[in-house]
Biopython code that builds the backbone (N, CA, C, O; Angstrom):
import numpy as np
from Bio.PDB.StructureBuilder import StructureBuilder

atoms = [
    (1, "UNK", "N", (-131.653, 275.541, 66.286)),
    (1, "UNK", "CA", (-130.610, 274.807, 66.986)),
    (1, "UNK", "C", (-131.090, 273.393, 67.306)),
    (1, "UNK", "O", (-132.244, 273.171, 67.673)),
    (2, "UNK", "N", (-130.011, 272.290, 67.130)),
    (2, "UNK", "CA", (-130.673, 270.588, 66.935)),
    (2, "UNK", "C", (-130.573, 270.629, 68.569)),
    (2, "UNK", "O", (-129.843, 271.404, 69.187)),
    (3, "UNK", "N", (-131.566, 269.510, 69.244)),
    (3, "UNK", "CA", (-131.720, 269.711, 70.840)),
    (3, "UNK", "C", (-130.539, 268.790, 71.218)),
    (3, "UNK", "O", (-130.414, 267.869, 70.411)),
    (4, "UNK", "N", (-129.596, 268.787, 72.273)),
    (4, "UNK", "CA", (-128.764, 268.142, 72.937)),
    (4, "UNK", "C", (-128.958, 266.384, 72.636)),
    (4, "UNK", "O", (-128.013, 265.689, 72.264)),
    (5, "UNK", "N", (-129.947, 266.002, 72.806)),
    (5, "UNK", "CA", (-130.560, 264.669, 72.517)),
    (5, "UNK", "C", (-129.759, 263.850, 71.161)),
    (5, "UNK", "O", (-128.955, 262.973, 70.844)),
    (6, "UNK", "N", (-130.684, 264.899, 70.680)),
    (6, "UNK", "CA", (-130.456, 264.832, 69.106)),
    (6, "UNK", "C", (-129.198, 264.255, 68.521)),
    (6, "UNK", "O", (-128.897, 263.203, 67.957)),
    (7, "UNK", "N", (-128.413, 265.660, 68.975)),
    (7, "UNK", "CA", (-127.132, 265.656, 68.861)),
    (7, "UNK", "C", (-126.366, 264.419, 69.313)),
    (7, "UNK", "O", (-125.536, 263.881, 68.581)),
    (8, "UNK", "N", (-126.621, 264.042, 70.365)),
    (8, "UNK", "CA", (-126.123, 263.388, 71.179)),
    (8, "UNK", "C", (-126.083, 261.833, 70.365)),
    (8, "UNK", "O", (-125.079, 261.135, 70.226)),
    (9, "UNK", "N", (-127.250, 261.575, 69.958)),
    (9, "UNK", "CA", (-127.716, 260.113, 69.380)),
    (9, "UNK", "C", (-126.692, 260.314, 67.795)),
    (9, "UNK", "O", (-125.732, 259.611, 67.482)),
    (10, "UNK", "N", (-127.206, 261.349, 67.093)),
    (10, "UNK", "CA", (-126.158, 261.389, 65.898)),
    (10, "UNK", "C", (-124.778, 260.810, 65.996)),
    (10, "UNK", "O", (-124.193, 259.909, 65.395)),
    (11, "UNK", "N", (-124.390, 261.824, 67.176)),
    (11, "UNK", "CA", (-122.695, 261.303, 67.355)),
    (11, "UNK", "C", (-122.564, 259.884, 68.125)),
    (11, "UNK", "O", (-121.455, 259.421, 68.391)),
    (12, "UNK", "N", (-123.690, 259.269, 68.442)),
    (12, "UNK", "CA", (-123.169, 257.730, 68.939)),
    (12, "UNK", "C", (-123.729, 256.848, 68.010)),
    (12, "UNK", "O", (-123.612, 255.627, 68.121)),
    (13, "UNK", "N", (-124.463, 257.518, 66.901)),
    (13, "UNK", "CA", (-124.553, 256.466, 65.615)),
    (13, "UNK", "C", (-123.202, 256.214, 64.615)),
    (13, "UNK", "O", (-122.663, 255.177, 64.228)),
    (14, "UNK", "N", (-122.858, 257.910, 64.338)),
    (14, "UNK", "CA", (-121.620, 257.828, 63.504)),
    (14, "UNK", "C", (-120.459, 257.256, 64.563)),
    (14, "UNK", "O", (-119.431, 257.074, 63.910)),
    (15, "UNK", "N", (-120.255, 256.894, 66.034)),
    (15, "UNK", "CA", (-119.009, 256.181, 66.350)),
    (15, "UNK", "C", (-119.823, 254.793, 66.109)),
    (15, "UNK", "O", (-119.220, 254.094, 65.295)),
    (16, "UNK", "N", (-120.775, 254.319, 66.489)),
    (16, "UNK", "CA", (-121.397, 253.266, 66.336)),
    (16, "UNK", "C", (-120.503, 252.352, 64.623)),
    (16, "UNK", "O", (-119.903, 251.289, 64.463)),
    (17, "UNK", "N", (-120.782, 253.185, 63.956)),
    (17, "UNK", "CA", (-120.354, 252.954, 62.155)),
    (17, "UNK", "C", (-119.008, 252.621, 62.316)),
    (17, "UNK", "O", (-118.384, 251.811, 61.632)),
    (18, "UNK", "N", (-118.559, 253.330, 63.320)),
    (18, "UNK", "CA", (-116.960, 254.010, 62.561)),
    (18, "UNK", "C", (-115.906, 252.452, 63.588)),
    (18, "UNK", "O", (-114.774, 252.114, 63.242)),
    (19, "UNK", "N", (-116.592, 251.864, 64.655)),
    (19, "UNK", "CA", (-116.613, 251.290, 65.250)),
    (19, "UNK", "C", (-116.122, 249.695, 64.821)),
    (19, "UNK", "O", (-116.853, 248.791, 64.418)),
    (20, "UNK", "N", (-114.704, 249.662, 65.036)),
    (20, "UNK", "CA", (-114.361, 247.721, 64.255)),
    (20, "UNK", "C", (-114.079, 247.859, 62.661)),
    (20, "UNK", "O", (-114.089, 246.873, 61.923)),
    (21, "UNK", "N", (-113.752, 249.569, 62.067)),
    (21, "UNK", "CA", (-113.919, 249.763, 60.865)),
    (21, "UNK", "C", (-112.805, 248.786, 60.146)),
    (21, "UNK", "O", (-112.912, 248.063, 59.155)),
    (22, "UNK", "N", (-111.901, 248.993, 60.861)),
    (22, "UNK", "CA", (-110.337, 248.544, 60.419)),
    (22, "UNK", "C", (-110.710, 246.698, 60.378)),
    (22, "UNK", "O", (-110.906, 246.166, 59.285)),
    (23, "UNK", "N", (-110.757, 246.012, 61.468)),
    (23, "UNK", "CA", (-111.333, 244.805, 62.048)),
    (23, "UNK", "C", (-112.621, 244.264, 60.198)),
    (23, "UNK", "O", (-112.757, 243.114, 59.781)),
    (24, "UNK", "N", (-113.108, 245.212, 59.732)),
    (24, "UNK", "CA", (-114.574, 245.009, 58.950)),
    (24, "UNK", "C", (-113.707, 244.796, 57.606)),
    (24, "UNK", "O", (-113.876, 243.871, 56.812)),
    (25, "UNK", "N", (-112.559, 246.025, 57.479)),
    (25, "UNK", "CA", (-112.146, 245.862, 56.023)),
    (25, "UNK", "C", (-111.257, 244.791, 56.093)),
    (25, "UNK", "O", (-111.201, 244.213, 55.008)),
    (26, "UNK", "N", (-110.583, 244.330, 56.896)),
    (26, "UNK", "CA", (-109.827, 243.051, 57.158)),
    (26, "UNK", "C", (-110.413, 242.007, 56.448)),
    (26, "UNK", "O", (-110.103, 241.605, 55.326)),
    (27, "UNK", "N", (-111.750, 241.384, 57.590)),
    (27, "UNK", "CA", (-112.610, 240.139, 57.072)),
    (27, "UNK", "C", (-112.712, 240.440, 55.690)),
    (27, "UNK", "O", (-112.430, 239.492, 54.957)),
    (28, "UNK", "N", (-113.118, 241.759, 54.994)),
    (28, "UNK", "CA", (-113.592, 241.773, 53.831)),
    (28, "UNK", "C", (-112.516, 241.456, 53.025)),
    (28, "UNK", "O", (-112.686, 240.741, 52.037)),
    (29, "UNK", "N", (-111.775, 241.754, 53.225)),
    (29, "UNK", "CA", (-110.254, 241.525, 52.052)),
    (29, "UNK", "C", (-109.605, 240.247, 52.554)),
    (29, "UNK", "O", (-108.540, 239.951, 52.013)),
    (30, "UNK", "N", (-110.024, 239.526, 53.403)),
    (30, "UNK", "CA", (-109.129, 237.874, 53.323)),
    (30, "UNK", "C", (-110.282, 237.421, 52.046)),
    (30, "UNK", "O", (-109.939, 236.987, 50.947)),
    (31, "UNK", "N", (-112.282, 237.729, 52.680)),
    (31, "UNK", "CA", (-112.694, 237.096, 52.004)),
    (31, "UNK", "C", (-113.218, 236.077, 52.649)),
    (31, "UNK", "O", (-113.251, 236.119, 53.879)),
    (32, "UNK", "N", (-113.883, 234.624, 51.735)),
    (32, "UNK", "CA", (-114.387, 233.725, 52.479)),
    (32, "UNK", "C", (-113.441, 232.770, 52.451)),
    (32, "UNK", "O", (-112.812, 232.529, 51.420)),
    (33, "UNK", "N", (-113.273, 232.212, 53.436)),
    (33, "UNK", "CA", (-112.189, 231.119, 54.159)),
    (33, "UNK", "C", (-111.758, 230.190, 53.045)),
    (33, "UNK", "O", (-112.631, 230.374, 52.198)),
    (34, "UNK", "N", (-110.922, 229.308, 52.567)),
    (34, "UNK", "CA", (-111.045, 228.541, 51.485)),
    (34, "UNK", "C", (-111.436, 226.930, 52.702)),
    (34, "UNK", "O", (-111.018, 226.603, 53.813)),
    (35, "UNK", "N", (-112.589, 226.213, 51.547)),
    (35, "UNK", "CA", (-113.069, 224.897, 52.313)),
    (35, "UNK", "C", (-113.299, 224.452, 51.299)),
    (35, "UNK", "O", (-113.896, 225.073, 50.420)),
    (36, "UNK", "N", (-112.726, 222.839, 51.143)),
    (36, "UNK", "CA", (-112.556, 221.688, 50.019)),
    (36, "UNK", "C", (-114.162, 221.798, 49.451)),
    (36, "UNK", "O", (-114.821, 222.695, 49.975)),
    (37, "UNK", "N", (-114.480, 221.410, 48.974)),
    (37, "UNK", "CA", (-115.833, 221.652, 48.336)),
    (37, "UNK", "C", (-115.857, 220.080, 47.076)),
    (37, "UNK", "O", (-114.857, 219.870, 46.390)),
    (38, "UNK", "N", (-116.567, 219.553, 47.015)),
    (38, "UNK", "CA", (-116.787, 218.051, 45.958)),
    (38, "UNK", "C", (-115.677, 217.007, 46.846)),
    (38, "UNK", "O", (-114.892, 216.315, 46.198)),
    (39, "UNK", "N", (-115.680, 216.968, 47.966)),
    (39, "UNK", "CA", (-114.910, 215.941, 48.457)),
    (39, "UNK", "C", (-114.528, 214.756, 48.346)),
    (39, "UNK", "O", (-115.376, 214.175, 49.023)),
    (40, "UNK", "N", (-113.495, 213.592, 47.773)),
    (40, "UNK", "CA", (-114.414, 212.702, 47.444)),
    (40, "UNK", "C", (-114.872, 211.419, 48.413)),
    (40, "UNK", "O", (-113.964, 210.720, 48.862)),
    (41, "UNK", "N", (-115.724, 211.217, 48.618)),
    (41, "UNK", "CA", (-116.165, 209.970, 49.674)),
    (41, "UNK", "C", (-115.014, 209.146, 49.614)),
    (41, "UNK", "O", (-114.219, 209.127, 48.674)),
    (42, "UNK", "N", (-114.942, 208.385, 50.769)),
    (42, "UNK", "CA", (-113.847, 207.112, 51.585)),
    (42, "UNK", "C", (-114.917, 206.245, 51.631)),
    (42, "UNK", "O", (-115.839, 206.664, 52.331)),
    (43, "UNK", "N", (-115.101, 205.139, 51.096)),
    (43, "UNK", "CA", (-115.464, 203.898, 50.708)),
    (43, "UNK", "C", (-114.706, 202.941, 51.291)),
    (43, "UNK", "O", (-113.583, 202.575, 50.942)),
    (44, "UNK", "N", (-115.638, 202.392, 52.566)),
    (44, "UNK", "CA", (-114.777, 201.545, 53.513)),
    (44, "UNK", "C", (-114.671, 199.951, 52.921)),
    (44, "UNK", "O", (-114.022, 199.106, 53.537)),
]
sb = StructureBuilder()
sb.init_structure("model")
sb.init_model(0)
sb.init_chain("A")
sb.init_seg("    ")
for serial, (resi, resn, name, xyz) in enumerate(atoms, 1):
    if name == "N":
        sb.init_residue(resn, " ", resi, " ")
    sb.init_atom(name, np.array(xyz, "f"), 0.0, 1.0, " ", f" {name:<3s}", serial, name[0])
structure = sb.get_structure()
């Protein structure tokens, strides 16, 4: 039999995981932000 402890830490790792899951696949599926990239300089 696993000791109370044990047990105990298991089940606050797997909510730990399970934790912002929805919030995680979100960020992952917008992706990275779109930002202009080769800008071209303003030449005063």
């Amino acid at each position: 039999m696993v000791s109370s402890t044990q047990q105990s830490s298991r089940i606050r790792r797997r909510k730990a995981g399970k934790n912002g899951k929805r919030n995680k696949r979100e960020r992952r599926a917008k992706g990275t932000p779109a930002f202009p990239i080769h800008v071209e300089e303003k030449k005063a």
